[in-house]
Chimera marker file (.cmm) of the C-alpha trace (Angstrom):
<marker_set name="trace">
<marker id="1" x="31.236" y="23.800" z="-16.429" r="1" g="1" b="0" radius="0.5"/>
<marker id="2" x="32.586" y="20.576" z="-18.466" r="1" g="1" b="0" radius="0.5"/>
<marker id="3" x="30.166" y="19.462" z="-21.073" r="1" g="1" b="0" radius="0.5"/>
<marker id="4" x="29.349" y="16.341" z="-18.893" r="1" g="1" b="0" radius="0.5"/>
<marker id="5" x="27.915" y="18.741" z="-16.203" r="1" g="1" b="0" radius="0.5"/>
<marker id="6" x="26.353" y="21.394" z="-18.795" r="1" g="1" b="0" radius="0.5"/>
<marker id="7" x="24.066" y="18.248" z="-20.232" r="1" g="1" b="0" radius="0.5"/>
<marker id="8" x="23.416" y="17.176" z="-17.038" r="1" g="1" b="0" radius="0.5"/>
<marker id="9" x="21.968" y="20.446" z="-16.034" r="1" g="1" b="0" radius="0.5"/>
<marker id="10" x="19.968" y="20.526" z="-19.217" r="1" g="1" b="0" radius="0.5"/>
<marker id="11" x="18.135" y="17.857" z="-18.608" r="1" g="1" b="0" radius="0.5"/>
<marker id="12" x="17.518" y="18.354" z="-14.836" r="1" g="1" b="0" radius="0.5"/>
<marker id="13" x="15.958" y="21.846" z="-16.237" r="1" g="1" b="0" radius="0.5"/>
<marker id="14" x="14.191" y="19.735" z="-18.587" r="1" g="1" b="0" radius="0.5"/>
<marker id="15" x="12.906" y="17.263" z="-16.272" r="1" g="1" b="0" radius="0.5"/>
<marker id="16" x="11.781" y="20.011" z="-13.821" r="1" g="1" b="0" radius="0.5"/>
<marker id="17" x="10.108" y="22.443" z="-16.343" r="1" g="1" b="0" radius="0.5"/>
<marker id="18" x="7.725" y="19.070" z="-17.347" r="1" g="1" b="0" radius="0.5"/>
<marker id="19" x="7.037" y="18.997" z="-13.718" r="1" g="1" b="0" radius="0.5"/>
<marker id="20" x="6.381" y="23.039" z="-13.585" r="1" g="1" b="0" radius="0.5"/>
<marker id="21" x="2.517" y="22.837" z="-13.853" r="1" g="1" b="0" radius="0.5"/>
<marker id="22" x="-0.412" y="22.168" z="-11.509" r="1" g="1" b="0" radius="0.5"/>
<marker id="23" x="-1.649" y="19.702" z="-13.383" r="1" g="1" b="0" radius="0.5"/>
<marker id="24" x="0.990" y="17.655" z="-14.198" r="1" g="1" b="0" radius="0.5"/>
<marker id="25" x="2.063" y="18.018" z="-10.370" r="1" g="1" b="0" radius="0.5"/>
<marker id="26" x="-1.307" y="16.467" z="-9.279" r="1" g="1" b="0" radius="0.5"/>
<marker id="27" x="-0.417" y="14.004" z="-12.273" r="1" g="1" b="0" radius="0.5"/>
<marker id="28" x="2.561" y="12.363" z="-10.761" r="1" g="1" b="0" radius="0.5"/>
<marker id="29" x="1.152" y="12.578" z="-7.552" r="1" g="1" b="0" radius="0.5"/>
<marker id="30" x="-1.549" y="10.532" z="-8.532" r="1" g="1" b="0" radius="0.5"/>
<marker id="31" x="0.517" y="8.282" z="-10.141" r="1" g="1" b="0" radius="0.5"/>
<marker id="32" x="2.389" y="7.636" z="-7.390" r="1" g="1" b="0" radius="0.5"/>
<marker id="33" x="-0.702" y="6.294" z="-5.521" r="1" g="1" b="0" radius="0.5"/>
<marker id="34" x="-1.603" y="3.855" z="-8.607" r="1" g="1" b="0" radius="0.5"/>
<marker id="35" x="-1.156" y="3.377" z="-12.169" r="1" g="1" b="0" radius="0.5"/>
<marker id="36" x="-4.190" y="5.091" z="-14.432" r="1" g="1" b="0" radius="0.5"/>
<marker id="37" x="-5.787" y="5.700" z="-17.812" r="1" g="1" b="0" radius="0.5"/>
<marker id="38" x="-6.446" y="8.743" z="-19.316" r="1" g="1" b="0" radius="0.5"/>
<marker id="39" x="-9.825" y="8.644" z="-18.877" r="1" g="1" b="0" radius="0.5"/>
<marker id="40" x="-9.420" y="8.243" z="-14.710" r="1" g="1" b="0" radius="0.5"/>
<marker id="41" x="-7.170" y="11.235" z="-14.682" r="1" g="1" b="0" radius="0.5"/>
<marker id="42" x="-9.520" y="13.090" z="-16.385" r="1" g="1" b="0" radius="0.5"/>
<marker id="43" x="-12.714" y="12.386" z="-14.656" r="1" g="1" b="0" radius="0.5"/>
<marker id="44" x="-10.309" y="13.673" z="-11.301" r="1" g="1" b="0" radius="0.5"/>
<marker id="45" x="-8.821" y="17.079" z="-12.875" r="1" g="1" b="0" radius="0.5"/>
<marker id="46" x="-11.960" y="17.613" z="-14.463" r="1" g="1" b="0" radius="0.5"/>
<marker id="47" x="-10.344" y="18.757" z="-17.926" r="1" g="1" b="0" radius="0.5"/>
<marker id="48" x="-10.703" y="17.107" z="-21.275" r="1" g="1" b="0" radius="0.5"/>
<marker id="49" x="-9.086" y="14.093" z="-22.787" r="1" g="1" b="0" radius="0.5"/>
<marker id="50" x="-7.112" y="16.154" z="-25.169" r="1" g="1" b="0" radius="0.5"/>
<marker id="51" x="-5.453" y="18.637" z="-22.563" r="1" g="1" b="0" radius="0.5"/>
<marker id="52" x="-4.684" y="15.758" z="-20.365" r="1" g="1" b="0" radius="0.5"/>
<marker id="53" x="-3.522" y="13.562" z="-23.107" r="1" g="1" b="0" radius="0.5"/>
<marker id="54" x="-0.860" y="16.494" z="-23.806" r="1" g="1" b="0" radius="0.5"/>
<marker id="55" x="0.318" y="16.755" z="-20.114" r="1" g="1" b="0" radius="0.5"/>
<marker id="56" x="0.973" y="12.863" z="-19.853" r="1" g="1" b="0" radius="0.5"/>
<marker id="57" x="2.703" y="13.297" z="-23.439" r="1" g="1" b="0" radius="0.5"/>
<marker id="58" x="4.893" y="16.142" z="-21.804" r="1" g="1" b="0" radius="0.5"/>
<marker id="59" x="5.505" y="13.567" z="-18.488" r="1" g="1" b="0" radius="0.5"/>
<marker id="60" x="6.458" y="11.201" z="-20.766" r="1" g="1" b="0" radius="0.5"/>
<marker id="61" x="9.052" y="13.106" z="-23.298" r="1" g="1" b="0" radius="0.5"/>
<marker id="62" x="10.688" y="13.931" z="-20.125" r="1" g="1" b="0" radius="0.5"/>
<marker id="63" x="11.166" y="10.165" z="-19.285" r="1" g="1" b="0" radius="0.5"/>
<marker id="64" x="8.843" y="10.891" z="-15.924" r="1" g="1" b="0" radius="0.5"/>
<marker id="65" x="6.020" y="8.101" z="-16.665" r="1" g="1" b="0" radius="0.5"/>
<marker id="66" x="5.468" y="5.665" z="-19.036" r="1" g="1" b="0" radius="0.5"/>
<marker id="67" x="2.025" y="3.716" z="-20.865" r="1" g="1" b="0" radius="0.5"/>
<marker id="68" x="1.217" y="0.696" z="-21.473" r="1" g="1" b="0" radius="0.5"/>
<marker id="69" x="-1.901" y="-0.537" z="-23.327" r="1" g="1" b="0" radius="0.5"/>
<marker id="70" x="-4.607" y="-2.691" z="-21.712" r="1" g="1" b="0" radius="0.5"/>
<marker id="71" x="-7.426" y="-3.731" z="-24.120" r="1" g="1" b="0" radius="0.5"/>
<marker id="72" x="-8.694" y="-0.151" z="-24.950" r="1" g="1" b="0" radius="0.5"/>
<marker id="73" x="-7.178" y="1.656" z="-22.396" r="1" g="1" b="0" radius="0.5"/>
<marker id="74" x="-3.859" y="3.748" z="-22.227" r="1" g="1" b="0" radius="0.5"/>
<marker id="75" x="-2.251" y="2.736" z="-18.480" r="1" g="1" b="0" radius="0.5"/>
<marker id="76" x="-0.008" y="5.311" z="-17.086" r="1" g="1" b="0" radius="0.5"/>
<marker id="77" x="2.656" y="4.950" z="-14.649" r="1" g="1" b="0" radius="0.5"/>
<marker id="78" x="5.998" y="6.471" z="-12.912" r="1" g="1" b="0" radius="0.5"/>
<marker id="79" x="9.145" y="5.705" z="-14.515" r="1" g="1" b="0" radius="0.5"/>
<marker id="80" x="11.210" y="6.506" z="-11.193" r="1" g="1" b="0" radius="0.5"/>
<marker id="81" x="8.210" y="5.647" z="-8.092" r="1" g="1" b="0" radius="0.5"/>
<marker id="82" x="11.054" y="7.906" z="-6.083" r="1" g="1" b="0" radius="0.5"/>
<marker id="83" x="10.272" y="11.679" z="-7.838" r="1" g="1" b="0" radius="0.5"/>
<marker id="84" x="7.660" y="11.917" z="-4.933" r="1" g="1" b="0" radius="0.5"/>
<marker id="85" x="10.161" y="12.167" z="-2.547" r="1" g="1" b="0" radius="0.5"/>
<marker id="86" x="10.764" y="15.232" z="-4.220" r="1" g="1" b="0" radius="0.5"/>
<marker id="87" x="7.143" y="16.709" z="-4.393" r="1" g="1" b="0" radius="0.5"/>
<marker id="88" x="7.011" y="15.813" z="-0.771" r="1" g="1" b="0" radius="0.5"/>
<marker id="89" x="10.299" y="17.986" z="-0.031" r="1" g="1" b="0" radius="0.5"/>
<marker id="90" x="8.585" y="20.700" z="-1.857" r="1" g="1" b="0" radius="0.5"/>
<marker id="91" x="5.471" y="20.754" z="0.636" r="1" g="1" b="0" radius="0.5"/>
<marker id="92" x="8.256" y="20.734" z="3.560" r="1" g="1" b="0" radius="0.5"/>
<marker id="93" x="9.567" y="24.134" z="1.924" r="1" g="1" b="0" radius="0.5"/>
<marker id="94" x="6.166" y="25.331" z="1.142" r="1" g="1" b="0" radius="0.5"/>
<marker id="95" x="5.500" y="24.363" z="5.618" r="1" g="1" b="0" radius="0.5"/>
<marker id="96" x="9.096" y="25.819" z="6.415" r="1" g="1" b="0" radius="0.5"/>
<marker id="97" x="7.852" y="29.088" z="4.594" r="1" g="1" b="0" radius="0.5"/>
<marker id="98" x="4.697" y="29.538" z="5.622" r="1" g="1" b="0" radius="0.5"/>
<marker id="99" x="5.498" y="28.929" z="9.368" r="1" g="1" b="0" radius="0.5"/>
<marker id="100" x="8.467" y="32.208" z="8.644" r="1" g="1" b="0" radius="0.5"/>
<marker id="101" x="5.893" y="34.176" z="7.199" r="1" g="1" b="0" radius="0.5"/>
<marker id="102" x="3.755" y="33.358" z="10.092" r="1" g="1" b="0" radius="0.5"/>
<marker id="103" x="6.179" y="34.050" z="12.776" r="1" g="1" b="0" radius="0.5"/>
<marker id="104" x="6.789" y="37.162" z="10.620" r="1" g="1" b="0" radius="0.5"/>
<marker id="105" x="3.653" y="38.724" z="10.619" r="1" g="1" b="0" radius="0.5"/>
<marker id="106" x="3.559" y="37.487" z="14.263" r="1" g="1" b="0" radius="0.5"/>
<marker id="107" x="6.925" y="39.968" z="15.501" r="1" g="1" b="0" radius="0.5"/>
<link id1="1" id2="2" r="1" g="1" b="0" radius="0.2"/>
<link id1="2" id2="3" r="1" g="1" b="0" radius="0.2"/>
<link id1="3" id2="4" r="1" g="1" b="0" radius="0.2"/>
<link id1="4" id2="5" r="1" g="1" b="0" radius="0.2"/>
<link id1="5" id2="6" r="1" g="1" b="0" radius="0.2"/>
<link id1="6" id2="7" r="1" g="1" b="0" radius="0.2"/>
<link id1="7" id2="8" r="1" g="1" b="0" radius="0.2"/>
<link id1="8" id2="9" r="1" g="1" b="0" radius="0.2"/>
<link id1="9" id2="10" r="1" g="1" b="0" radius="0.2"/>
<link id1="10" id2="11" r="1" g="1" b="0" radius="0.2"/>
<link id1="11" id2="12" r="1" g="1" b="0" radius="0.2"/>
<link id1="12" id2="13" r="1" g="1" b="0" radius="0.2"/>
<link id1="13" id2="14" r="1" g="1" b="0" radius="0.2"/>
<link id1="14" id2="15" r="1" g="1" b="0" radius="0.2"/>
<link id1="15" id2="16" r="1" g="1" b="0" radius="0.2"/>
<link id1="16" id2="17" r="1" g="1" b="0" radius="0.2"/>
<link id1="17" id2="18" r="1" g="1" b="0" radius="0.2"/>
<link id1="18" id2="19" r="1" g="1" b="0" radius="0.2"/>
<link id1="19" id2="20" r="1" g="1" b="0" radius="0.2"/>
<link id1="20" id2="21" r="1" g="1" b="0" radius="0.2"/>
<link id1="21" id2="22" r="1" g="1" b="0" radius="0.2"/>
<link id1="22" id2="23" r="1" g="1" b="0" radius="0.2"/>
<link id1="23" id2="24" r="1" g="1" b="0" radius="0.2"/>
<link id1="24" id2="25" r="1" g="1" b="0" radius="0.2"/>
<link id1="25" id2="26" r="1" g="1" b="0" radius="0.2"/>
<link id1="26" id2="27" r="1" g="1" b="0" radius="0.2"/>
<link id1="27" id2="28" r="1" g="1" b="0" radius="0.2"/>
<link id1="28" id2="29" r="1" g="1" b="0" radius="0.2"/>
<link id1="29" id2="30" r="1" g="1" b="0" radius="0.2"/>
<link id1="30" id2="31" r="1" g="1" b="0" radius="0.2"/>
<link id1="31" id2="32" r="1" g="1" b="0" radius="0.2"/>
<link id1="32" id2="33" r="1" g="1" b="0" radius="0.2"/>
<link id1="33" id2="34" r="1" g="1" b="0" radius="0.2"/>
<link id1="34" id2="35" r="1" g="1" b="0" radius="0.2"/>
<link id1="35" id2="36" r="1" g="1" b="0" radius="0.2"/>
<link id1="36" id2="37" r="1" g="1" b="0" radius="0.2"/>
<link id1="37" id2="38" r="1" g="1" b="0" radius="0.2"/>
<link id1="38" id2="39" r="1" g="1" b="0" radius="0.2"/>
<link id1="39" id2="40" r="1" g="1" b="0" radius="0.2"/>
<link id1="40" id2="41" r="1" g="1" b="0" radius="0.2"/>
<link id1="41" id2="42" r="1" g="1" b="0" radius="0.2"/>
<link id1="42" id2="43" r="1" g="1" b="0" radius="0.2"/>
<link id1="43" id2="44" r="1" g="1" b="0" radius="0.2"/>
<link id1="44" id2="45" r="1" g="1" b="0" radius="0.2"/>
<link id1="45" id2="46" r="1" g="1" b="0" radius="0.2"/>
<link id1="46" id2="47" r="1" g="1" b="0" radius="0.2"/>
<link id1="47" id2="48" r="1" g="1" b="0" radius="0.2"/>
<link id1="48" id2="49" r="1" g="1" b="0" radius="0.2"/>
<link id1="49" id2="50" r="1" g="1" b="0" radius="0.2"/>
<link id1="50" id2="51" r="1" g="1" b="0" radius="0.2"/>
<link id1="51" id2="52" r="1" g="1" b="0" radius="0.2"/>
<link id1="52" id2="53" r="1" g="1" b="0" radius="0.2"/>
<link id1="53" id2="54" r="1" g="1" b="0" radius="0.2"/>
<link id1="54" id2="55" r="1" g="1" b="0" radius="0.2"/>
<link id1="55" id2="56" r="1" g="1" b="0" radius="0.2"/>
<link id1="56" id2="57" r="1" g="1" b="0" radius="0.2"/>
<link id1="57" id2="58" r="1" g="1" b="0" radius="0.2"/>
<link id1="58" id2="59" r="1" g="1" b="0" radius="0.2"/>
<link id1="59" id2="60" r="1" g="1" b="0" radius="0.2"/>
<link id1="60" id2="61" r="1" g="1" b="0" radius="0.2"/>
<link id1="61" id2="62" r="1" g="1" b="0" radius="0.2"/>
<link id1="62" id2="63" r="1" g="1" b="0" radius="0.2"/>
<link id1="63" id2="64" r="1" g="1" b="0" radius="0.2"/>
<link id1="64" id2="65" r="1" g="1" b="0" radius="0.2"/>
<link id1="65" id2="66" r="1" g="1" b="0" radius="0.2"/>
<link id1="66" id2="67" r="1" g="1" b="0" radius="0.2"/>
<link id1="67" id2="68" r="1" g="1" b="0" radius="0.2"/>
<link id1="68" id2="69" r="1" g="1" b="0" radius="0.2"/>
<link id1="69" id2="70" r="1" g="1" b="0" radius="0.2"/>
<link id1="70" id2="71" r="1" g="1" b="0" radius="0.2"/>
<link id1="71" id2="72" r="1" g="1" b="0" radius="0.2"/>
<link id1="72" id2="73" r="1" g="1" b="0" radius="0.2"/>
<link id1="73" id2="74" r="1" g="1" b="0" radius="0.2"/>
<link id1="74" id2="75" r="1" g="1" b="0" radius="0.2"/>
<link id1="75" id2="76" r="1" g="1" b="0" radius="0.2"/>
<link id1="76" id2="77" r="1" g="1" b="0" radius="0.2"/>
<link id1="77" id2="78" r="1" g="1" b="0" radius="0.2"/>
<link id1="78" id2="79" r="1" g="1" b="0" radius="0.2"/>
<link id1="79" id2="80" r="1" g="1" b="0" radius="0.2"/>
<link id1="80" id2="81" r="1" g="1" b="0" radius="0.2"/>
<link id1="81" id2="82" r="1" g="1" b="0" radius="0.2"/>
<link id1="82" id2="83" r="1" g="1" b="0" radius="0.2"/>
<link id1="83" id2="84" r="1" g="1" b="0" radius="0.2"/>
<link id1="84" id2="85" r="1" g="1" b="0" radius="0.2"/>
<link id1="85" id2="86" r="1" g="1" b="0" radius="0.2"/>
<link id1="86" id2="87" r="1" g="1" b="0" radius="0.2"/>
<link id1="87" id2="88" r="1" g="1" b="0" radius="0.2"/>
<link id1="88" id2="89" r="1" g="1" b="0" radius="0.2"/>
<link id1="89" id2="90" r="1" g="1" b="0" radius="0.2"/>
<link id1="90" id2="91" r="1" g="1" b="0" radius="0.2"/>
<link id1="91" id2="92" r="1" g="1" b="0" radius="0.2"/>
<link id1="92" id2="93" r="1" g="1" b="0" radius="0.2"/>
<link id1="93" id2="94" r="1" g="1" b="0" radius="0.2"/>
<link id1="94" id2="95" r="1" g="1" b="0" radius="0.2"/>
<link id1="95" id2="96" r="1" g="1" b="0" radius="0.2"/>
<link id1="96" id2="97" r="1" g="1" b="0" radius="0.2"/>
<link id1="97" id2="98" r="1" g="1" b="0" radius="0.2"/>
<link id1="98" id2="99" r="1" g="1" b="0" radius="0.2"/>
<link id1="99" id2="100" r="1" g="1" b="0" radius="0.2"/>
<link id1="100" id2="101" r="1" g="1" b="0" radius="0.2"/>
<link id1="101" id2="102" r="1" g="1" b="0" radius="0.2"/>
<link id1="102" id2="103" r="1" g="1" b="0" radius="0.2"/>
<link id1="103" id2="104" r="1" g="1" b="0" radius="0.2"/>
<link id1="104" id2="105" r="1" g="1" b="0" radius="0.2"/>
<link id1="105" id2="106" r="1" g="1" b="0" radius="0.2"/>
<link id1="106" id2="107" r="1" g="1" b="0" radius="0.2"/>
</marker_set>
């Protein structure tokens, strides 16, 4: 691997592994649908401000979203609107497996 394609890879990895949780998952996915505060996307996951606060801080050191402040609030939103093209090609391999395992268990 050249250097070029070793940092590359890095920060894919990087990228992905801020993506690796449930949370920030449903995060993004949220995101996609509208821009929100902290204090939305808490009231939906049901967590507190803090642990949410870290997860967008995570999104965001991985260039995924980005905030901007309106009056008091703390507006998140996706840096790249096309990174749910890739959560939805993750529920087609979570379909594609589940139908093998079906037809599996099926034979």
């Amino acid at each position: 691997m050249t250097d070029n394609e070793t940092s590359r890879s890095t920060e894919r990895a990087r990228i992905l592994k801020a993506l690796a949780h449930p949370t920030r998952e449903f995060i993004v996915e949220k995101l996609s649908e509208q821009d929100h505060c902290v204090s939305e996307l808490t009231k939906m996951i049901g967590a507190d401000t803090s642990t949410i606060s870290k997860h967008l801080a995570v999104l965001k050191n991985a260039g995924i979203v980005e905030d901007r402040k309106e009056g008091q609030n703390v507006y998140y939103h996706l840096t790249c609107p096309c990174i749910i093209n890739f959560i939805h090609c993750l529920e087609s391999i979570i379909k594609s497996k589940a139908a093998r395992l079906s037809a599996s268990i099926q034979e």
